[in-house]
N, C-alpha and C positions, 0 to 999 in steps of 0.2 A: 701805730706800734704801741703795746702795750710797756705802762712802765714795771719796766723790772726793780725786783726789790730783794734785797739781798740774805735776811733774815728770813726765816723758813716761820708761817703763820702755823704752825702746825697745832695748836688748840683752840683753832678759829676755823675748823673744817667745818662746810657744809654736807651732811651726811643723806639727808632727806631728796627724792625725785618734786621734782614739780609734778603739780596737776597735771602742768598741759605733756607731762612724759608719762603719768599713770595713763593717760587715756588713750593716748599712742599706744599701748602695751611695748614700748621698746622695749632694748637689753636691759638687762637687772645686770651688774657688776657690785660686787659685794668689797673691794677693794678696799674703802674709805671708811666702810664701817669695822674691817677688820683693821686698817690703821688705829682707830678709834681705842677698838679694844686692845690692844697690843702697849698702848701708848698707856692705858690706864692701869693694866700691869707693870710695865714695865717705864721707871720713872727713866733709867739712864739708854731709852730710846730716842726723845728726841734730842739730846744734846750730841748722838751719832749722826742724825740725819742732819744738824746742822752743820756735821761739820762735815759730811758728803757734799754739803750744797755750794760751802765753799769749798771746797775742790773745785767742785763745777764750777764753780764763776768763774778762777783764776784758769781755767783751761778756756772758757768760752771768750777771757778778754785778750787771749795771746793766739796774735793770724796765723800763724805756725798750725794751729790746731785745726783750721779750715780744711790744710792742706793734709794734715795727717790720716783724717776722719775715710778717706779712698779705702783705707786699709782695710783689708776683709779678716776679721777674726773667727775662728769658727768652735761652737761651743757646743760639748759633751751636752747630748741630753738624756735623759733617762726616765722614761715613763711607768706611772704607779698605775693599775689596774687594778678597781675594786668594783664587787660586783656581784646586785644579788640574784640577776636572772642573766639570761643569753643574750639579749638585747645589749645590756650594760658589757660584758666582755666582747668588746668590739674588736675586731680582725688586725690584724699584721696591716693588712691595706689600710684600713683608716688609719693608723698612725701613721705610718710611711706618708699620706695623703697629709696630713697635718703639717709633717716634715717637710714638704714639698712645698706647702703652703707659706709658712714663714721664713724659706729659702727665696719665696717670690718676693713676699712683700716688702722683708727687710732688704734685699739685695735691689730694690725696684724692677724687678724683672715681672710681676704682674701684668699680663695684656692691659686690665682692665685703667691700671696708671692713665691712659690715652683719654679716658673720661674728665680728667681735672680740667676747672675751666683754664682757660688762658690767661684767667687773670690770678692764679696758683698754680698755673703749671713749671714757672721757674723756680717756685720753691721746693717741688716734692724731690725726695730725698733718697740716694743708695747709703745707708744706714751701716754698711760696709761688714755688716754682719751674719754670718752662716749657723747652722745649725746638724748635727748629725746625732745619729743614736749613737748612744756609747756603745766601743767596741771591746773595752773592757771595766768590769767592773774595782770598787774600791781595794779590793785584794789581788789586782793584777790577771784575774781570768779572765778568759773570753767571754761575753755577752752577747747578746740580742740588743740589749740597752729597753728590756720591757720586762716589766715584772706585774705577775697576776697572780689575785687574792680574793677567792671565795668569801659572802658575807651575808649574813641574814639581814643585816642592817638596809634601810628602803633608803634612808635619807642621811645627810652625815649631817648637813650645818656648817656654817661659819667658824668655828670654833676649835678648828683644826685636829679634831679626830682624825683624822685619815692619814694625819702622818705620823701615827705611831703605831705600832705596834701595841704598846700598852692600852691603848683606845681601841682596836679594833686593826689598823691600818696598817701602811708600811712605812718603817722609816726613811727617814730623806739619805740619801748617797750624799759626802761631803758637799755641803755648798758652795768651795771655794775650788769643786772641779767638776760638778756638774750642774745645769738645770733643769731641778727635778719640777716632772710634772703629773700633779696626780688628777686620775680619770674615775670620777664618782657623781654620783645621781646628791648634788646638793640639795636640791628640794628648794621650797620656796619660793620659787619662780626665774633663781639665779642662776644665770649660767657663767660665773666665775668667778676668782677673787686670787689677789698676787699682793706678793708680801712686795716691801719696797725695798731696794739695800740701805741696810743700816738696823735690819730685824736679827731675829736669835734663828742661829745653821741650823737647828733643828726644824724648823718651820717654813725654811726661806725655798723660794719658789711657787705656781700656779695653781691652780686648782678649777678645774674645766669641766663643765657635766659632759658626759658620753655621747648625747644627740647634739653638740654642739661642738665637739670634737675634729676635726677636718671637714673634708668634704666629697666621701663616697663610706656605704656603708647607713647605721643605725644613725638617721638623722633629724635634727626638724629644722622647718624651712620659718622665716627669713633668714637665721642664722644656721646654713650648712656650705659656706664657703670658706672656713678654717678661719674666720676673723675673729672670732673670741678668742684664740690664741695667741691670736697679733696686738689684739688691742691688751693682753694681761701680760704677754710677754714686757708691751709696752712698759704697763706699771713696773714690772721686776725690772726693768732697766732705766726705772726713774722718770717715767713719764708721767704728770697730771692729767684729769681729763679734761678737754680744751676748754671747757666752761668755768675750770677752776673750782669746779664744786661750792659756787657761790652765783649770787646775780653779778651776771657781767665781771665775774672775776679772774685772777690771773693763775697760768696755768706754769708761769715761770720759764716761759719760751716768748720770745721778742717778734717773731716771727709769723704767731698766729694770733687771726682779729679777734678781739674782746668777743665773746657773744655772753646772749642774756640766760643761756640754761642748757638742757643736752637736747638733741635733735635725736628726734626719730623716725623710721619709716623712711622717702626715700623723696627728701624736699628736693623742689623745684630752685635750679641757682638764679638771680641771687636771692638768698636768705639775708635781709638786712636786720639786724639787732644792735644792740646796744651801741648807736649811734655809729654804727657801719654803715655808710652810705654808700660808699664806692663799691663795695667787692662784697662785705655780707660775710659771716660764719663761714668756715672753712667746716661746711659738714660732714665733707666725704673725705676729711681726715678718720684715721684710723682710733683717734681716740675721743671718737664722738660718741653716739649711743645709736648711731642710724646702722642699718640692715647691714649685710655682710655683703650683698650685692649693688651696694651704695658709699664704701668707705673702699679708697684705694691708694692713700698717701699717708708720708711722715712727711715731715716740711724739714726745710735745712736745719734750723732751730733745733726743733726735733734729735735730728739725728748725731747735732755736736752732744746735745746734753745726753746722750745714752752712750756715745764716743769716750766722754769724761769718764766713762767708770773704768774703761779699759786705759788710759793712762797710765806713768808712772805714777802709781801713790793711790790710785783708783780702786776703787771697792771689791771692785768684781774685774778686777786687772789676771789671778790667778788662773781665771777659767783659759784664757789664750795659749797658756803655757801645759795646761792640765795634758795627762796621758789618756783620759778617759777615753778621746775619741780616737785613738787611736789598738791599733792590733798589738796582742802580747806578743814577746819574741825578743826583747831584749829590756835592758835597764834604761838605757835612752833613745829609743825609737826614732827615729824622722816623724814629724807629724802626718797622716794619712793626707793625701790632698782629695781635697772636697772643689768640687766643678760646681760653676753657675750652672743655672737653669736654662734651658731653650726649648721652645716647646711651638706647634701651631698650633691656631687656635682652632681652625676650623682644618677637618681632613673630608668634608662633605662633596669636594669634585675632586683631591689629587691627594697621595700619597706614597711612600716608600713599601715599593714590592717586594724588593729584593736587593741582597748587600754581597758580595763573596769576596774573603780576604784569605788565602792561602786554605787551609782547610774549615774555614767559620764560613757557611753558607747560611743563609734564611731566606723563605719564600714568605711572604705576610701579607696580609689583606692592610685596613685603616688600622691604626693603635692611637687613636685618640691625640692625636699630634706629638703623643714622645712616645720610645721604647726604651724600657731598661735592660740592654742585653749585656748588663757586663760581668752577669754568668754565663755566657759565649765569649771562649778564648781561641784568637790563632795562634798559635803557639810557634814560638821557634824561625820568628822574623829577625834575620838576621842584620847587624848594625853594619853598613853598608851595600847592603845589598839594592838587587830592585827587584821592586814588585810591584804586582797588578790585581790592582781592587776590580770588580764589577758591580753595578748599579743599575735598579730600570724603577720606573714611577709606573706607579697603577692610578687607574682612573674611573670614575664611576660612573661618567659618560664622558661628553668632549675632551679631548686632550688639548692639553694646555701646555704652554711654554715653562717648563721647570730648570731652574738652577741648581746644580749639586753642590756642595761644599764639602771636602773631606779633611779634619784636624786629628794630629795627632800630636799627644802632647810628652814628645821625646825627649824634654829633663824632668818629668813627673811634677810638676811643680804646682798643677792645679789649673792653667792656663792653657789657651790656644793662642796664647797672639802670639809668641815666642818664633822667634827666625825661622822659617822651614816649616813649621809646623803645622799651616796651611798646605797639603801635599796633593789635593785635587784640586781645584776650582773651575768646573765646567760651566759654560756656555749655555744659554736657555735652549733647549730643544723638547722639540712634542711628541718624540717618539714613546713608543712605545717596548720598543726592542731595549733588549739590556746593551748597558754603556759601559765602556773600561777607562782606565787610565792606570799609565803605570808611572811611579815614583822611585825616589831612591832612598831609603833610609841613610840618616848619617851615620858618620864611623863614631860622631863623638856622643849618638845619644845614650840614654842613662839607662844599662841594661835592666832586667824586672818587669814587672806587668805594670800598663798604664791604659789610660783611657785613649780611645778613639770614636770620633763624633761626625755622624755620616748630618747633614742638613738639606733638605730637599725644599726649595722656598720658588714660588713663581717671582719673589721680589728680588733683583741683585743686590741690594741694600742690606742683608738681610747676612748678621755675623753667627758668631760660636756662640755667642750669648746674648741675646735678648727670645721676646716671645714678637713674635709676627704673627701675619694674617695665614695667607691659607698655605700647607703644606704640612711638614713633619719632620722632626728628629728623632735620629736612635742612636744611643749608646752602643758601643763596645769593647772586650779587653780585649790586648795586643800584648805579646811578650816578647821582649828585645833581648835579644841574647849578641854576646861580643861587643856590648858600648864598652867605650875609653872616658865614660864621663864620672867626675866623680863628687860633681858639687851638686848641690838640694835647692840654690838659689843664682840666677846668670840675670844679671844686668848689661843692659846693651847701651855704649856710649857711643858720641860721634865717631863717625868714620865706620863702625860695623863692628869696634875693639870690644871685647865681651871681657869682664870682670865676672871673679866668684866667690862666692861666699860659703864657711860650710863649718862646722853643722851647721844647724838653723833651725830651732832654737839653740842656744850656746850657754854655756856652761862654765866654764873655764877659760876658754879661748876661743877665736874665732876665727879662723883659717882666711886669708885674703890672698885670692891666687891672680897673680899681674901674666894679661898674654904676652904671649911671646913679642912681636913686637912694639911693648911697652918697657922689655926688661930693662934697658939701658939709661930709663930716665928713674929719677927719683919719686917715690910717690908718699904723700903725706894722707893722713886721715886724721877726721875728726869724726866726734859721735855725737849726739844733738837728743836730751832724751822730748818728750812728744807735746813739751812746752816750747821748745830751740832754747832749751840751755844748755851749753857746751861742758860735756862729761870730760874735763881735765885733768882729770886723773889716771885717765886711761893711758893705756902704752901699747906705742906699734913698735915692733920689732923688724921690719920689712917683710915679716909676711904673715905673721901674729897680733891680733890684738888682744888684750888679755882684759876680760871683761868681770873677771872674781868679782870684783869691788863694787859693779853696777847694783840698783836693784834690781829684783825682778819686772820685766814690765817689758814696754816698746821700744824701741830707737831707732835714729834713725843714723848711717853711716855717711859717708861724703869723703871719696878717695879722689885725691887730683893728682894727677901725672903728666905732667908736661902741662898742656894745653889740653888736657881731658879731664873731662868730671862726671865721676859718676856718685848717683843717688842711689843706696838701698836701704831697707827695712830690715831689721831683724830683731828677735826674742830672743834677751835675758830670762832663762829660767833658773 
């Protein structure tokens, strides 16, 4: 374990690549050198970052926070597009593709995760963080959440041209509601560089050359599997690189072994360094300098100190609360809900032919193990009613034994585990004929459009959300018309008793609805903000908590009634 130390060395960086990385040609990450510069303008930089750092400790030394870090926050992004030929103006799909990429990684929904040895496979980490393009911009309009800008300029530099307009560029979208990321040809061999929190809003955010962008599209290979954005995203959420930017130095994570410098290319495990003997460099951590098809983890470490900034009191606590990623249409919107990833990896013997839910049919050939159809709406699926889906597997020769799984996620909340919401679950069969099954909508889900998620897996093992072996998932919307539901968050406690919570985020108050029979006992709350300090100031009213007083940030609630206890989550904005 490396010792941690608590003061931030921050005029003791090592800025230079070793030999043995020049001659590797690994990744060039410009990161530390733009720390560098940033710290030599600006004197009252690192007395911010020190005092980010303690934050972090006092979140990393309270167990509370182990427990809190599950929480998935999801963060506006907004991409700058500069660019002096047609190569550099890279497609809707490459970004979407990028999108999709740090959905995998921070969530550990990446196939490739399955690669870490056994001797770090219990540290790699769900970072419990999401990502979408903004759905509206700083002044309340609707967006694409991309912005593109013509540019005679070949190369931009280090130096942060590109995020001004008075330079040539675009300006950054507030920092404290989006993470802006700009797409330009840096030059120099560098394919990125990320401010750290604790820098000036104007600057704050990534900076990614365009062939190292996602992964489909205007690319170059080692790195054209979106991990240059995983490993800067990295830096913007406060991560070192594992090497510490020194010999055998420390990266201010407990978690990952000392090594002697950055790894590149795509070593052989174990890599033993700076007197690693057991286990060796953790090199296909994400914040090594090895290939994009060779780095597939954060480590637990890892992912509390990027957890810390979303905290009460946290740096970049605002972005969870932010309306960015959300659709215009009112002053305080519901947050949109953003779905984990499911995907197969391989569709080379079997896949999803055919879907049909009241009038949404599709006939399809392979789609690369996921479909996005949720611009295919059935419309006018009534809340109680029953219906019947149809499904058949296509195959490219032998047929194989395939599993269906059908989710729909009838309180919108982002989720398929939710009671019922599992409404197919078919039986391995190798037919080839199309399959039906009918369900019944509940009376109490949450009328509006929501997602539904057809999964095709030869494994039974195989949920709403991870990535598997061979098969395919495809999205679709569904619109519920006639729900009686009227809460944004449902908690399920012993016995099958559902609690609710609503808004969510909350503002003023926070609605707490007791079921029916629970009315007759008395029920207490407390609020616990995401260190477990008891928010005692708060007041319930027996069906009101009135949260003015909080900050903004996380918390967490805890209703007991009788002999029942229920846990939830919810945002102070």
């Amino acid at each position: 374990m490396k010792k941690i130390f608590y003061a931030v060395a921050l005029a003791c960086l090592g800025l230079g690549l070793s030999a043995e990385a020049q001659a590797q040609k690994v990744r060039e990450c410009a990161t530390m050198e733009s720390l560098a510069q940033q710290m030599s303008a600006d004197p009252s930089l690192a007395p911010r970052m020190a005092a980010i750092e303690n934050q972090t400790r006092q979140f990393e030394a309270n167990p509370i926070s182990q427990r809190i870090t599950a929480l998935t926050g999801t963060i506006p992004v907004v991409v700058h597009i500069l660019y002096s030929n047609a190569n550099e103006n890279i497609s809707d799909a490459q970004i979407q593709s990028q999108i999709a990429a740090l959905n995998e990684d921070f969530r550990k929904l990446n196939s490739d995760v399955s690669k870490t040895p056994a001797a770090f496979a219990g540290l790699a980490a769900d970072a419990g963080l999401q990502f979408v393009l903004a759905k509206r911009d700083p002044n309340g309009n609707a967006t694409t959440g991309i912005q593109r800008k013509s540019s005679t300029k070949t190369t931009w530099g280090t130096a942060d041209d590109m995020k001004s307009t008075a330079t040539g560029g675009l300006n950054a979208w507030p920092a404290g509601q989006y993470l802006n990321l700009w797409v330009c040809n840096i030059g120099g061999g560098i394919l990125g560089y990320a401010q750290f929190p604790g820098g000036a809003a104007s600057t704050d955010g990534v900076v990614i050359g365009p062939n190292y962008f996602g992964r489909t599209g205007y690319l170059s290979a080692p790195f054209n599997l979106g991990r240059t954005a995983t490993h800067e995203v990295g830096h913007w959420l406060n991560l070192r690189h594992i090497w510490g930017d020194a010999s055998c130095g420390n990266d201010l994570v407990s978690d990952t072994p000392t090594q002697q410098t950055s790894n590149g290319g795509c070593p052989s495990f174990p890599r033993r360094t700076c007197g690693n003997t057991t286990n060796g460099d953790m090199f296909m951590n994400y914040m090594d300098y090895t290939d994009d098809a060779c780095m597939y983890m954060f480590s637990t470490g890892q992912s509390t100190r990027m957890n810390a900034l979303f905290a009460t009191g946290g740096s970049r606590a605002s972005l969870l609360t932010s309306l960015g990623g959300t659709a215009p249409g009112g002053t305080t919107p519901p947050p949109t809900a953003t779905y984990c990833a499911s995907k197969g990896t391989s569709v080379a013997y079997e896949f999803i032919d055919y879907v049909k839910l009241g009038t949404l049919a599709r006939t399809s050939g392979a789609d690369a193990g996921y479909y996005n159809g949720t611009t295919l709406a059935a419309p006018g699926i009534g809340a109680g009613t029953s219906q019947t889906i149809s499904y058949s597997a296509g195959f490219a020769g032998t047929a194989y034994s395939e599993y269906f799984k059908v989710y729909i996620d009838y309180n919108q909340n982002g989720l398929f585990t939710d009671a019922g919401e599992l409404v197919v679950n078919a039986a391995a069969s190798s037919v080839t004929t199309i399959r039906s099954a009918t369900f019944t909508v509940p009376a109490t889900a949450k009328s509006g459009t929501t997602r539904m998620r057809v999964v095709m897996s030869d494994a039974s093992a195989t949920t709403s959300c991870n990535a598997y072996s061979y098969g395919e998932t495809e999205d679709y919307t569904v619109n519920i018309t006639g729900g009686t539901a009227k809460t944004a968050t449902v908690a399920r406690i012993g016995g099958g008793v559902e609690y609710s919570v609503y808004p969510n985020p909350a503002t003023d108050r926070l609605n707490v609805v007791v079921p029916a029979d629970r009315m007759g006992n008395t029920s207490s709350v407390k609020v616990y903000d995401v260190r477990g300090r008891e928010m005692k100031q708060i007041s319930f009213d027996g069906n009101q908590l009135h949260v003015a007083s909080l900050a903004k940030g996380i918390y967490l609630l805890t209703i007991t009634n009788g002999d029942q206890i229920s846990h939830q989550r919810f945002v102070k904005q």
